[in-house]
PyMOL Python script that loads the backbone (N, CA, C, O; Angstrom):
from pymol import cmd

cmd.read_pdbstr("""\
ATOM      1  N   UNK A   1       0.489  -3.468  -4.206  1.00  0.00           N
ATOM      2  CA  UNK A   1      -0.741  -2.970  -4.781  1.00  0.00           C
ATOM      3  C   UNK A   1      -1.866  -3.940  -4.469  1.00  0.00           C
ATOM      4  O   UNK A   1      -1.736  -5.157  -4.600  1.00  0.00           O
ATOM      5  N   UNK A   2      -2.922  -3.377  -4.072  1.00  0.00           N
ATOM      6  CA  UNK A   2      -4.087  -4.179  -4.189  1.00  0.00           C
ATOM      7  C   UNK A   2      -5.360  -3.509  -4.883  1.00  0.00           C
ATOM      8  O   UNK A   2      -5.395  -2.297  -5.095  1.00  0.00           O
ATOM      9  N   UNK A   3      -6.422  -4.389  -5.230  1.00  0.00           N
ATOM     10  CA  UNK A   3      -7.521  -3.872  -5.817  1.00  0.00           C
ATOM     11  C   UNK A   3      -8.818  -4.525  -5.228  1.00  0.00           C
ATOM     12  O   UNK A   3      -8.705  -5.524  -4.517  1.00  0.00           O
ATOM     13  N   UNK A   4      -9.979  -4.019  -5.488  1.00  0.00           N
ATOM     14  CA  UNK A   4     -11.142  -4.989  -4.568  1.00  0.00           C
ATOM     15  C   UNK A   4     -12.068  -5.305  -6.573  1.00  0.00           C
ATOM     16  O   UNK A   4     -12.582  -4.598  -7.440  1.00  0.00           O
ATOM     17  N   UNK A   5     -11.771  -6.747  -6.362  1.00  0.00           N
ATOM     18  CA  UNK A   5     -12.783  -7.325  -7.843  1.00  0.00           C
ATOM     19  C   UNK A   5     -13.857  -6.609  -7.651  1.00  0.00           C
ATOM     20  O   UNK A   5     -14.323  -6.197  -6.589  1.00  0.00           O
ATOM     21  N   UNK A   6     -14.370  -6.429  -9.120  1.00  0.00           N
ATOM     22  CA  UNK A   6     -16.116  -6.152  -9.679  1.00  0.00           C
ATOM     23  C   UNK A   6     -17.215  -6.895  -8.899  1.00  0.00           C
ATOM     24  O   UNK A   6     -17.277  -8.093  -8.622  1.00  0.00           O
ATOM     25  N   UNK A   7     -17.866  -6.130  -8.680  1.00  0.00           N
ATOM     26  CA  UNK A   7     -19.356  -7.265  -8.656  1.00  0.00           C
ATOM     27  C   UNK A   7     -19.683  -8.177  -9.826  1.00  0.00           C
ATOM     28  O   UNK A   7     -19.731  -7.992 -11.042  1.00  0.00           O
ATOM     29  N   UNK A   8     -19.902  -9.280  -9.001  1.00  0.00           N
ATOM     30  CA  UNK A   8     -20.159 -10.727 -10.347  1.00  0.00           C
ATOM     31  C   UNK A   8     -18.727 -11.325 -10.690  1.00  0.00           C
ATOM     32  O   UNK A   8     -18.684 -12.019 -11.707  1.00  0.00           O
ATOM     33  N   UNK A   9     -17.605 -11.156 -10.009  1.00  0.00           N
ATOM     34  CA  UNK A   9     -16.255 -12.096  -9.941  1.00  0.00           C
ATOM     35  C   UNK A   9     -16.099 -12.792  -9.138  1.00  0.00           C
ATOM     36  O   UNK A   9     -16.906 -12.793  -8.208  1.00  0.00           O
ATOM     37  N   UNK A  10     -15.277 -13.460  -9.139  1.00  0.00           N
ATOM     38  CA  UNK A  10     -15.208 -14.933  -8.195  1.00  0.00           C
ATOM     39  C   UNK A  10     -13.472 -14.746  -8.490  1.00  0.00           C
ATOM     40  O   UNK A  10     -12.780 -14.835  -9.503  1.00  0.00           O
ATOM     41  N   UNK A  11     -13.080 -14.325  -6.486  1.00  0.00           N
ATOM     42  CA  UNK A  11     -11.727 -14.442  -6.508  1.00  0.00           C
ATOM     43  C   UNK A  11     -11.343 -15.749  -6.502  1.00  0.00           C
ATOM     44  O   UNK A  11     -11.938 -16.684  -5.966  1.00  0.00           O
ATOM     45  N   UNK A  12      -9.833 -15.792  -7.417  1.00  0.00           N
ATOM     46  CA  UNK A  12      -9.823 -16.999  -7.330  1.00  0.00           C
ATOM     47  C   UNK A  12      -8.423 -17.530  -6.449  1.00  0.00           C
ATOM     48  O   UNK A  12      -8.180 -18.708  -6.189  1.00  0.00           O
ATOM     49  N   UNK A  13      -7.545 -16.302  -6.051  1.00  0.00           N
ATOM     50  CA  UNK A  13      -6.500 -16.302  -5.371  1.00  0.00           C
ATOM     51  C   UNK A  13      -6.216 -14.924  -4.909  1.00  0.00           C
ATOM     52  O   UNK A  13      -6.107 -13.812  -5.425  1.00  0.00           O
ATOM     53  N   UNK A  14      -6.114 -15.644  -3.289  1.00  0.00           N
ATOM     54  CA  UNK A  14      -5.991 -14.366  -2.288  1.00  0.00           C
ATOM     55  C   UNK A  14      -4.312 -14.459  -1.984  1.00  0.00           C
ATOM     56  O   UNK A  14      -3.602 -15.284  -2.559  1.00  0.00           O
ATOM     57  N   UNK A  15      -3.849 -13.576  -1.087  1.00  0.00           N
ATOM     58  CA  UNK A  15      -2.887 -13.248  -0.199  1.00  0.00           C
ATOM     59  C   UNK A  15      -3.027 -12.361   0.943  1.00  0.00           C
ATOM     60  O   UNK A  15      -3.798 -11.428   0.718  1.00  0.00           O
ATOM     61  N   UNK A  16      -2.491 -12.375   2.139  1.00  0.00           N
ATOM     62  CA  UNK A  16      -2.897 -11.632   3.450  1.00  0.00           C
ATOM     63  C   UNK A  16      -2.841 -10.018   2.639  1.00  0.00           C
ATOM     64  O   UNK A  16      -2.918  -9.203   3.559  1.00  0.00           O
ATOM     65  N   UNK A  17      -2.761  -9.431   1.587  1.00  0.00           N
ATOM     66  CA  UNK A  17      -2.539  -8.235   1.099  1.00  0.00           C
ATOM     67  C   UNK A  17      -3.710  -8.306   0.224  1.00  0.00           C
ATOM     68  O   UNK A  17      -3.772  -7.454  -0.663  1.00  0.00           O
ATOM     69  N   UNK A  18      -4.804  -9.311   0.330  1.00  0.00           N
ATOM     70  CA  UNK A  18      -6.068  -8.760  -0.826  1.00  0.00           C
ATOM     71  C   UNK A  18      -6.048  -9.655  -1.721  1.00  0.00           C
ATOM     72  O   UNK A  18      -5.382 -10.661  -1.476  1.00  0.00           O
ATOM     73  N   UNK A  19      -6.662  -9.572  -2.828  1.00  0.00           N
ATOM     74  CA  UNK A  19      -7.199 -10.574  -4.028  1.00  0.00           C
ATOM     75  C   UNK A  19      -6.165 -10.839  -4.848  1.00  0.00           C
ATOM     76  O   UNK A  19      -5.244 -10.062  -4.596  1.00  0.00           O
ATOM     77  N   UNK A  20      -5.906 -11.582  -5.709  1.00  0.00           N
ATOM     78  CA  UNK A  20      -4.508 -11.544  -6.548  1.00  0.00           C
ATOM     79  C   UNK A  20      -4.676 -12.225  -7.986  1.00  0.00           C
ATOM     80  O   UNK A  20      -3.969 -12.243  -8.993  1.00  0.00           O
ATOM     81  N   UNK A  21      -6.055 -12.837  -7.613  1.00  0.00           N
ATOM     82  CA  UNK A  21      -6.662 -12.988  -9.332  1.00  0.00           C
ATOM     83  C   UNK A  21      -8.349 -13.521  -9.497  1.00  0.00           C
ATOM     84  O   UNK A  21      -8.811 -14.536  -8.976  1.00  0.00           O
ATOM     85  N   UNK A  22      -8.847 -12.867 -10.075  1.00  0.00           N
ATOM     86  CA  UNK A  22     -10.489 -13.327 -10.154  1.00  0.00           C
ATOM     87  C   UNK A  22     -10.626 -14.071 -11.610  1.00  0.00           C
ATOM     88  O   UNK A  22      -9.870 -14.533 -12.465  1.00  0.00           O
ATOM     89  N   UNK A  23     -11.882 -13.932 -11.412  1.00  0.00           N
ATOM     90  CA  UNK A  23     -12.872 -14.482 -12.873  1.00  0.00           C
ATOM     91  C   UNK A  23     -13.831 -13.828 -12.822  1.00  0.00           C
ATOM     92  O   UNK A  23     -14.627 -13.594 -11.913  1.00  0.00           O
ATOM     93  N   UNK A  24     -13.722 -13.373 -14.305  1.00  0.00           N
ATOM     94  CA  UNK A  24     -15.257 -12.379 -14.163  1.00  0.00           C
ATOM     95  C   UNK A  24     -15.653 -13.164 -15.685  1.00  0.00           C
ATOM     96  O   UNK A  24     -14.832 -13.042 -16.594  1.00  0.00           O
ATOM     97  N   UNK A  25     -16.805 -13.893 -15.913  1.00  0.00           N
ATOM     98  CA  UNK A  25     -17.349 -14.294 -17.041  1.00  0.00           C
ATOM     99  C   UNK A  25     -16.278 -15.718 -17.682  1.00  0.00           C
ATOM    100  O   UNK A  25     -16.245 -16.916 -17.402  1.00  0.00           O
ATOM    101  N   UNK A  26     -15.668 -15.039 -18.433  1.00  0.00           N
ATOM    102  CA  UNK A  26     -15.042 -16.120 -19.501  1.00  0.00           C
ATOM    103  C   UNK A  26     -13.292 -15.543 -19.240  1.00  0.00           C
ATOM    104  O   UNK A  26     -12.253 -15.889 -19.800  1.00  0.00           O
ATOM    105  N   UNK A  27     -13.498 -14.755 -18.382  1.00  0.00           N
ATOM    106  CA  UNK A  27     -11.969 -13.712 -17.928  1.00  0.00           C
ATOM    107  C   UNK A  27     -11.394 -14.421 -17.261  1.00  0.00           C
ATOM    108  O   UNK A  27     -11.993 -15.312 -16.658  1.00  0.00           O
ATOM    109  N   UNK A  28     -10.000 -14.250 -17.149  1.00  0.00           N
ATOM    110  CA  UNK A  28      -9.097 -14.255 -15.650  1.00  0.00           C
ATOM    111  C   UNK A  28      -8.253 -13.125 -15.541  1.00  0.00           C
ATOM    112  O   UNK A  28      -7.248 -13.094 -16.252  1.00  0.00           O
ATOM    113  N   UNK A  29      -8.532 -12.056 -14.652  1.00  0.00           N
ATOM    114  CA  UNK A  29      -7.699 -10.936 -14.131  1.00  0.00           C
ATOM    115  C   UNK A  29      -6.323 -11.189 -12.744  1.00  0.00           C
ATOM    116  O   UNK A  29      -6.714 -11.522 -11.626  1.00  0.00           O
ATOM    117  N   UNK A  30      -5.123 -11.033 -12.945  1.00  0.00           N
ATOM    118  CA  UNK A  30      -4.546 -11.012 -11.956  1.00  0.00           C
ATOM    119  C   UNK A  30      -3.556  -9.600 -11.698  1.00  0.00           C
ATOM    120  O   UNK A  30      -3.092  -8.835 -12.543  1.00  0.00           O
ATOM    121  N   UNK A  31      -3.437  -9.575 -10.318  1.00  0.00           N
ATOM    122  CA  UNK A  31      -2.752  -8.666 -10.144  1.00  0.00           C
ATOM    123  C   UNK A  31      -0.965  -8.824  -9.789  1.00  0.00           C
ATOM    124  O   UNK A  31      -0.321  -8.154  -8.982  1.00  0.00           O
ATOM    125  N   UNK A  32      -0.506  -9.853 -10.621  1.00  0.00           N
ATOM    126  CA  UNK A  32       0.966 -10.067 -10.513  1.00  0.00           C
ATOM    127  C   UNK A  32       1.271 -10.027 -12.499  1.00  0.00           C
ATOM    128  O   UNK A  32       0.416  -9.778 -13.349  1.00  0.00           O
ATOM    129  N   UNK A  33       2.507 -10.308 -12.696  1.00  0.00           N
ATOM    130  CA  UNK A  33       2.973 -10.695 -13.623  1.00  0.00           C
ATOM    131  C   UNK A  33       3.159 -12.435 -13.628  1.00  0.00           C
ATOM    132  O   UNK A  33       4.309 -12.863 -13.526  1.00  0.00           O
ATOM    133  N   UNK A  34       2.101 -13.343 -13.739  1.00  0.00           N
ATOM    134  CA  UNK A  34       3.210 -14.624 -14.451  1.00  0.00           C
ATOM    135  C   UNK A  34       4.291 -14.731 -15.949  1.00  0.00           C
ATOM    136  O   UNK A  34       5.004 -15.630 -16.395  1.00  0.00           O
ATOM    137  N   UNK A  35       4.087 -13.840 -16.237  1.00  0.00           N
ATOM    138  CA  UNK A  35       5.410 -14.200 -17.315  1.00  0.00           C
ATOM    139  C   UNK A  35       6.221 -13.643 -16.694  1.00  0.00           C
ATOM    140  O   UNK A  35       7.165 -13.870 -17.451  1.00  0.00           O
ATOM    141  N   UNK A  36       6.796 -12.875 -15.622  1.00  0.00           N
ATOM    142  CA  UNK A  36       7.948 -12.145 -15.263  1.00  0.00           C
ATOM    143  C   UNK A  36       9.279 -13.195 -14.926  1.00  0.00           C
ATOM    144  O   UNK A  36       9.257 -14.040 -14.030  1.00  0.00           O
ATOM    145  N   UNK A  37      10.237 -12.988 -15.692  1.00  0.00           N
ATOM    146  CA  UNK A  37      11.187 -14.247 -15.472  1.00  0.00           C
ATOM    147  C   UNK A  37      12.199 -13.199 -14.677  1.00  0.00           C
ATOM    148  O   UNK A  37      11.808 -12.050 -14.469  1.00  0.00           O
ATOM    149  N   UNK A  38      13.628 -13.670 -14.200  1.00  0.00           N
ATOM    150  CA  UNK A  38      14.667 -12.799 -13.947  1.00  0.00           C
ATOM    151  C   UNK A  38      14.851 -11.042 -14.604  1.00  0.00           C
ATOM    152  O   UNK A  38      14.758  -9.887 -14.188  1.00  0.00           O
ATOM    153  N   UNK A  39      15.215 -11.904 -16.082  1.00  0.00           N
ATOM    154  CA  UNK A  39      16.026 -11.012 -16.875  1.00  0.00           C
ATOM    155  C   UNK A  39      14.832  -9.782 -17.315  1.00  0.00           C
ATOM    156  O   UNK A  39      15.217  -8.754 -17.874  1.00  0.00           O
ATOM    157  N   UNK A  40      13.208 -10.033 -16.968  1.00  0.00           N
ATOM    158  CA  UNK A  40      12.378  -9.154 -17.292  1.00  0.00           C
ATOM    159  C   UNK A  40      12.190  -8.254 -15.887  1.00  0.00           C
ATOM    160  O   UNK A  40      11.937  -7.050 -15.916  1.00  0.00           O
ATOM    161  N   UNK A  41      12.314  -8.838 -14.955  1.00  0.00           N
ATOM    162  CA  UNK A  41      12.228  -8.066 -13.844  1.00  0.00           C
ATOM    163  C   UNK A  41      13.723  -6.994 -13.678  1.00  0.00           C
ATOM    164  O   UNK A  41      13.592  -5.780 -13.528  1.00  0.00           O
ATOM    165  N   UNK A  42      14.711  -7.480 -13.719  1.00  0.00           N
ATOM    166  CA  UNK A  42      16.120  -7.046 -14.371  1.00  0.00           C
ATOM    167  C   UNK A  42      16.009  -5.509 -15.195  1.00  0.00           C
ATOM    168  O   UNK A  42      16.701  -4.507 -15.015  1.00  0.00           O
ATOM    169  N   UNK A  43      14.685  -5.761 -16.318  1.00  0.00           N
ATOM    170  CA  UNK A  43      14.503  -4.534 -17.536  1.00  0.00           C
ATOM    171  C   UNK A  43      13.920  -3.378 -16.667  1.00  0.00           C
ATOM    172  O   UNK A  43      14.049  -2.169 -16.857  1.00  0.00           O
ATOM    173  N   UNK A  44      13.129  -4.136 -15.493  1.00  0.00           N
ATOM    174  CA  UNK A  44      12.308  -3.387 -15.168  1.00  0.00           C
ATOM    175  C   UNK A  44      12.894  -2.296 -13.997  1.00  0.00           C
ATOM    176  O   UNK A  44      12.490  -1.152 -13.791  1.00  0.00           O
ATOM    177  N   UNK A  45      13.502  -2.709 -13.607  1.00  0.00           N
ATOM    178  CA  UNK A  45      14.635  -2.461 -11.995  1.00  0.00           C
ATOM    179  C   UNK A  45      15.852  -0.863 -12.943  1.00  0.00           C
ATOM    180  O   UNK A  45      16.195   0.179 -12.384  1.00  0.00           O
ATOM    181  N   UNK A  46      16.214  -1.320 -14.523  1.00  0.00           N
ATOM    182  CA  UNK A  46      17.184  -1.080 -14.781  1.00  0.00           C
ATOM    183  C   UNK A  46      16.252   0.258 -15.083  1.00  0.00           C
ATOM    184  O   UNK A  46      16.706   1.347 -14.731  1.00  0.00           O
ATOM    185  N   UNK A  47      15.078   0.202 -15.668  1.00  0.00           N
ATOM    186  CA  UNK A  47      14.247   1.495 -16.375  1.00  0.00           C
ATOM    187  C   UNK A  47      13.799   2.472 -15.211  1.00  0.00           C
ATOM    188  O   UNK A  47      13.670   3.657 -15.519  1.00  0.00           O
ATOM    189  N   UNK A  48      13.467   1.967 -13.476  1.00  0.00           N
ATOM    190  CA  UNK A  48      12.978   2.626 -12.642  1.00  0.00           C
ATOM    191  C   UNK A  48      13.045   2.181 -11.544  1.00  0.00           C
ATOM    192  O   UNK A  48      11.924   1.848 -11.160  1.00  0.00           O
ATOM    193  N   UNK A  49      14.167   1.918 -10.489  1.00  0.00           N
ATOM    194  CA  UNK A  49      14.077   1.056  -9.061  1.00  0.00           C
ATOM    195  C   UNK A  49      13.635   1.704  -8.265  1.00  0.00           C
ATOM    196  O   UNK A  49      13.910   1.295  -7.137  1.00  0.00           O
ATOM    197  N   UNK A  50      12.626   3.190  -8.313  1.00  0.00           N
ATOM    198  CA  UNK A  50      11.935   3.848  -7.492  1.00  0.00           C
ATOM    199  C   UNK A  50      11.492   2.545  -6.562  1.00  0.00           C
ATOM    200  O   UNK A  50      12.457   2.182  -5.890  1.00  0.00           O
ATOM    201  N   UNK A  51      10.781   2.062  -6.424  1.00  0.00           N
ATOM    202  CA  UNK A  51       9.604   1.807  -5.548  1.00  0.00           C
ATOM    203  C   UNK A  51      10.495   0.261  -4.841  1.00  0.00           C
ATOM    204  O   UNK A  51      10.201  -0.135  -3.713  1.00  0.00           O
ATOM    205  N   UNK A  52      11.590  -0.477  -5.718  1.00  0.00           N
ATOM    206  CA  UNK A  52      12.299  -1.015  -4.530  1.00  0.00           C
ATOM    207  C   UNK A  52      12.597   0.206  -3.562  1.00  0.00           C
ATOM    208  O   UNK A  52      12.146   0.250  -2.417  1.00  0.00           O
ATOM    209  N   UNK A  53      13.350   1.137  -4.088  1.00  0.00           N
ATOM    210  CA  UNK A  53      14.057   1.588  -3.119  1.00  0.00           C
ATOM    211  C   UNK A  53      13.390   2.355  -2.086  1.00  0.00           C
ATOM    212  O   UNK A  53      13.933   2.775  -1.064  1.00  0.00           O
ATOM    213  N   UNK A  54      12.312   2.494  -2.380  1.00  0.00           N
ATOM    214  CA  UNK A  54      11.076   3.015  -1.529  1.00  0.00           C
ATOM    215  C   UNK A  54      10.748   2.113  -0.421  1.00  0.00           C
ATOM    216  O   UNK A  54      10.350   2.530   0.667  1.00  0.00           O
ATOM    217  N   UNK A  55      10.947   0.659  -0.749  1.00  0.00           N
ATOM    218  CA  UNK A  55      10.326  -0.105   0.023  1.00  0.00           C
ATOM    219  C   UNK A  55      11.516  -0.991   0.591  1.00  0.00           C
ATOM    220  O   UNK A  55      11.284  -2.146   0.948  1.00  0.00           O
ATOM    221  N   UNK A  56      12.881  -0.407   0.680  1.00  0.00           N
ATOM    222  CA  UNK A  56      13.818  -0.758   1.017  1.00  0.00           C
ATOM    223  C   UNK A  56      13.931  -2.332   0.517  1.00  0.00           C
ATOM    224  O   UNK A  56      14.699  -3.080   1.123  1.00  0.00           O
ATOM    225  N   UNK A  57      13.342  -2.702  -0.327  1.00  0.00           N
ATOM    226  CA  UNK A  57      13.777  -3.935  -0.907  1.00  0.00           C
ATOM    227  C   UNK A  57      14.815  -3.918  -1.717  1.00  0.00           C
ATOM    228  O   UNK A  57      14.951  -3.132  -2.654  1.00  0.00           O
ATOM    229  N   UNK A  58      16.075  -5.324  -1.187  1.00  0.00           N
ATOM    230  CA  UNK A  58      17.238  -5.450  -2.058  1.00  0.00           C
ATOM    231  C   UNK A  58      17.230  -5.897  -3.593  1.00  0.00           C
ATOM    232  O   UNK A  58      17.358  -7.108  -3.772  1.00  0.00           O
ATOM    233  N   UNK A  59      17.105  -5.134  -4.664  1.00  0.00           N
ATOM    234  CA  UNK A  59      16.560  -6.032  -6.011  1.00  0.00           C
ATOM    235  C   UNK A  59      17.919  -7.028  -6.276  1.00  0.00           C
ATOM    236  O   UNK A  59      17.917  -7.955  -7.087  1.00  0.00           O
ATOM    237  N   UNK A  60      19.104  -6.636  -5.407  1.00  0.00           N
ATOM    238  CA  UNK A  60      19.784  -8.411  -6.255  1.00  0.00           C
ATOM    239  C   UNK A  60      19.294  -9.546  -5.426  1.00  0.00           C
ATOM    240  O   UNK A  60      19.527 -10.682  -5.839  1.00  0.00           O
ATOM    241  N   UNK A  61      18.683  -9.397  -4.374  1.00  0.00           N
ATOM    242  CA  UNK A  61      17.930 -10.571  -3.835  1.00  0.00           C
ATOM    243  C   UNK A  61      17.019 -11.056  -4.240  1.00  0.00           C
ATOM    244  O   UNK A  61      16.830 -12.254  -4.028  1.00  0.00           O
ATOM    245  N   UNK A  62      16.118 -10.290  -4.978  1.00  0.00           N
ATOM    246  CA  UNK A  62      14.778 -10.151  -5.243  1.00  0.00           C
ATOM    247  C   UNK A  62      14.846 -10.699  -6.528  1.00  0.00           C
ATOM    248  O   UNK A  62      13.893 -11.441  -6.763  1.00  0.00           O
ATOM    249  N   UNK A  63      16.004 -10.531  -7.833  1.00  0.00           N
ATOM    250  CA  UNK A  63      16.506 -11.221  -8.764  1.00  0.00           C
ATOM    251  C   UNK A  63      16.872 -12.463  -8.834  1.00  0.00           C
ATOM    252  O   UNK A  63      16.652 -13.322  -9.689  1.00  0.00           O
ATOM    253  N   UNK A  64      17.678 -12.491  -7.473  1.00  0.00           N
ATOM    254  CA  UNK A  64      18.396 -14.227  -7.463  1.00  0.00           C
ATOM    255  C   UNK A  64      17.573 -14.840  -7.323  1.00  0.00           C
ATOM    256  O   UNK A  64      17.553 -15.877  -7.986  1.00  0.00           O
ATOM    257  N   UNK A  65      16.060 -14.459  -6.084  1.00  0.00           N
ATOM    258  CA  UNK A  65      15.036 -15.708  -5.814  1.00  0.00           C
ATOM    259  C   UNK A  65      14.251 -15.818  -6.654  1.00  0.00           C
ATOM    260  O   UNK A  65      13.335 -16.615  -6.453  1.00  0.00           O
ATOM    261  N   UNK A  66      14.299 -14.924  -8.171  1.00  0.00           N
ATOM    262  CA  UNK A  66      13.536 -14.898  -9.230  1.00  0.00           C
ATOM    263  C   UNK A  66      14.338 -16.374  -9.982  1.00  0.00           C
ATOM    264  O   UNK A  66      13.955 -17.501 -10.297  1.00  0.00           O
ATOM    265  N   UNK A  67      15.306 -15.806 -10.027  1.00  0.00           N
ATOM    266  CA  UNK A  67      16.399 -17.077 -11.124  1.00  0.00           C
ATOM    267  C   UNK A  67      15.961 -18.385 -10.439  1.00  0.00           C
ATOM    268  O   UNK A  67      15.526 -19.341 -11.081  1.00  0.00           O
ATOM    269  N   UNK A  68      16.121 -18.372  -8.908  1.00  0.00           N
ATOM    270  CA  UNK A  68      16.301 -19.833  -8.096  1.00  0.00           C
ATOM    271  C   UNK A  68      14.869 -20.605  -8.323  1.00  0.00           C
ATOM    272  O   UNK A  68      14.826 -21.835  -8.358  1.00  0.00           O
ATOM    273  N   UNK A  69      13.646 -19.745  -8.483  1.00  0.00           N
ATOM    274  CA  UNK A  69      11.957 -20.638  -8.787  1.00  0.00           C
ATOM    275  C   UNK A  69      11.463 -20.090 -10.415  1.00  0.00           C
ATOM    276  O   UNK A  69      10.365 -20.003 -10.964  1.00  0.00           O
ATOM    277  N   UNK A  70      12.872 -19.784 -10.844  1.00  0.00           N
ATOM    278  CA  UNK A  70      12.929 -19.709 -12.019  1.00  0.00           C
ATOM    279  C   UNK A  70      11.807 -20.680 -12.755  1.00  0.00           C
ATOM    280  O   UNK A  70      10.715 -20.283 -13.162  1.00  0.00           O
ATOM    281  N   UNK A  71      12.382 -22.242 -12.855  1.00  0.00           N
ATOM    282  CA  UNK A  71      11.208 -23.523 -13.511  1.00  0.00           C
ATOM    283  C   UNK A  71      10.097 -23.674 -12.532  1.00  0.00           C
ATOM    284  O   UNK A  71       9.045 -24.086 -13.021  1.00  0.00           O
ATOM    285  N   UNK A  72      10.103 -23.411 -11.154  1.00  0.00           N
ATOM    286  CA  UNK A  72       8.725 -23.506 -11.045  1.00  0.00           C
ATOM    287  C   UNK A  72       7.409 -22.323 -11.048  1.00  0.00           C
ATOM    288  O   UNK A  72       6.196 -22.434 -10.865  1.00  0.00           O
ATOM    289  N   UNK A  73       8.264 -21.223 -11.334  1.00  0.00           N
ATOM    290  CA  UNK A  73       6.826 -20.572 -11.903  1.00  0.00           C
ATOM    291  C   UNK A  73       6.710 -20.362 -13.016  1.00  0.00           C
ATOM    292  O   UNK A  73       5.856 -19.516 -13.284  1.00  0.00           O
ATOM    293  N   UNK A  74       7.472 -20.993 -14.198  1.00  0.00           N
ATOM    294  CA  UNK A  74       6.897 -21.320 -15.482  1.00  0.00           C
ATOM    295  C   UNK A  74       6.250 -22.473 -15.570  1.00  0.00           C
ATOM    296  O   UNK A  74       5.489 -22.640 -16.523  1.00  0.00           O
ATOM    297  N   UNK A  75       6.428 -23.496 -14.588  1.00  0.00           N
ATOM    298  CA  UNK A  75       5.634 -24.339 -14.444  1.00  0.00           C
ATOM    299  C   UNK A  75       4.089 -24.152 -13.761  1.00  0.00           C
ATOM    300  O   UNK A  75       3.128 -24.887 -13.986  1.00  0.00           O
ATOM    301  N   UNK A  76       4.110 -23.087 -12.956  1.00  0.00           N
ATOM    302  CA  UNK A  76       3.023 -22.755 -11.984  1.00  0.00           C
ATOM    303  C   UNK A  76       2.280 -21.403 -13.151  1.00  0.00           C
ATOM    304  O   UNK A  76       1.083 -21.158 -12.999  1.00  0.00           O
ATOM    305  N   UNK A  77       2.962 -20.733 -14.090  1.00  0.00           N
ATOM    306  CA  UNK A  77       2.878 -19.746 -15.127  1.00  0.00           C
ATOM    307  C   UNK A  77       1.739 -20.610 -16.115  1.00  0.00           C
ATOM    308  O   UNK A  77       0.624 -20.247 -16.490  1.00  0.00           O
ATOM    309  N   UNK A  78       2.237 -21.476 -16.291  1.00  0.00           N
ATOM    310  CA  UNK A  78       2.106 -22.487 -17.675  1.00  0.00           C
ATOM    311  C   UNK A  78       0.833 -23.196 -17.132  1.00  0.00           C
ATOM    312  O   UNK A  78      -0.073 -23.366 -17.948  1.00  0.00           O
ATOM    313  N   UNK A  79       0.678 -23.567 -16.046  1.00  0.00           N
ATOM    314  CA  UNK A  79      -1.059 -24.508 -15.116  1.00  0.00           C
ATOM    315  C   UNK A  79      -1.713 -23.089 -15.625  1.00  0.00           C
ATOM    316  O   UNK A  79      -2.137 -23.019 -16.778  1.00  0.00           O
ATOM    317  N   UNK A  80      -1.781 -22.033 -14.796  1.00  0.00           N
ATOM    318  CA  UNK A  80      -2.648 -21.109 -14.967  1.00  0.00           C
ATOM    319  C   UNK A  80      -2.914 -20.706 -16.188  1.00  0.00           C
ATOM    320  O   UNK A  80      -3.981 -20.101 -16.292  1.00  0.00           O
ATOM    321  N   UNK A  81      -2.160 -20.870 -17.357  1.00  0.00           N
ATOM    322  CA  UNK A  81      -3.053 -20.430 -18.694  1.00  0.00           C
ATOM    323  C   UNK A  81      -3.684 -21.565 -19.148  1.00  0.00           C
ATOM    324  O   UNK A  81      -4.769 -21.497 -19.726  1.00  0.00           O
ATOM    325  N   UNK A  82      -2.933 -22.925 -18.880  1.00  0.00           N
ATOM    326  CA  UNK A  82      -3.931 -24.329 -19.267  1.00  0.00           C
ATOM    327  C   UNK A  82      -5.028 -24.303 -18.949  1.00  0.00           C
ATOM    328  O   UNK A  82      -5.846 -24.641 -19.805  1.00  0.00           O
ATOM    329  N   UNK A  83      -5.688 -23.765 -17.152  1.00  0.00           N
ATOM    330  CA  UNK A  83      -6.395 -23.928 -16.427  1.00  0.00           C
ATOM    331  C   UNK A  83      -7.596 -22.936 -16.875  1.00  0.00           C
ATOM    332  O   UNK A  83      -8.808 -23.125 -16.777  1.00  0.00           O
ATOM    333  N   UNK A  84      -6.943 -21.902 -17.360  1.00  0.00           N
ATOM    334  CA  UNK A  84      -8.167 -21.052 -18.553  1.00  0.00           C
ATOM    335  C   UNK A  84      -8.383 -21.250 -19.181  1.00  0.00           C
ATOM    336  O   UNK A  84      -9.604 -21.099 -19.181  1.00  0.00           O
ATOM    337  N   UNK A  85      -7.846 -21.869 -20.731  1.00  0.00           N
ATOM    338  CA  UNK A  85      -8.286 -22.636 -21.728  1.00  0.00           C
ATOM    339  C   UNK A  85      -8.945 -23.842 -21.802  1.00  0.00           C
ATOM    340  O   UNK A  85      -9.590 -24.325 -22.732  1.00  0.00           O
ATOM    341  N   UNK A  86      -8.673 -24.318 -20.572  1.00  0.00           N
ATOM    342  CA  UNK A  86      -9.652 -25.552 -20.363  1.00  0.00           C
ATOM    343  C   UNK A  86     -10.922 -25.087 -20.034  1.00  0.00           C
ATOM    344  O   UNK A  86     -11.856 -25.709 -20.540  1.00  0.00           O
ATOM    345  N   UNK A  87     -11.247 -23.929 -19.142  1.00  0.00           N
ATOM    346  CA  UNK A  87     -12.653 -23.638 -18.930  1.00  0.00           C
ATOM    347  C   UNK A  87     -12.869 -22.668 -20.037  1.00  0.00           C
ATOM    348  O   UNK A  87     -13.870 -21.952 -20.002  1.00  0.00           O
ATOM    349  N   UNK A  88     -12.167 -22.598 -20.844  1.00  0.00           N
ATOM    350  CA  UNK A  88     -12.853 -21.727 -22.345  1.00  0.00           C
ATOM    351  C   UNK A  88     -13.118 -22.741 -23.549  1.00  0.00           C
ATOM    352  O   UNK A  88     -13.711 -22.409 -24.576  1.00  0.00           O
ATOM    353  N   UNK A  89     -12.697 -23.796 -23.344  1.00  0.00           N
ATOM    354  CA  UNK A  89     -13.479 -25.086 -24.339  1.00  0.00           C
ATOM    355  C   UNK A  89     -14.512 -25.613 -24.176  1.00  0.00           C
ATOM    356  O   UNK A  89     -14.892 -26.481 -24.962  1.00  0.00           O
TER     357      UNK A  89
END
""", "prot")
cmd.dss("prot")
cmd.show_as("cartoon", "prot")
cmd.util.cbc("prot")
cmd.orient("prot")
């Protein structure tokens, strides 16, 4: 999925697929999940694997490399909400 930010945002992270999180005012919009751990992506696969299977993606792969950067994107999860509250003080 991609989206094109509002006028008056400031992207603040791209990918060769488009924008992936702005700032608009006192906001931060992104277009991923950082809280998504394994076992939530897991809920999500179990309720509707349409669109893996659409996109021929393997979800037990797609699970395991969730588990394996498991601590570092709660670590990389956890900067990005610091990194807003610091510019909201």
């Amino acid at each position: 999925d991609t989206f094109g930010p509002p006028g008056g945002s400031t992207v603040v992270a791209r990918t060769d697929t488009g924008p992936q999180a702005y700032t608009l005012g006192p906001h931060v919009l992104v277009q991923f999940h950082p809280e998504a751990t394994a076992e939530i992506v897991e809920s999500w696969l179990a309720f509707d694997d349409a669109d893996f299977r659409a996109a021929e993606i393997d979800a037990a792969v797609t699970v395991a490399a969730l588990r394996e950067g498991e601590a570092d994107a709660r670590r990389r999860a956890s900067a990005l909400v610091d990194r807003f509250l610091e510019g909201c003080a």
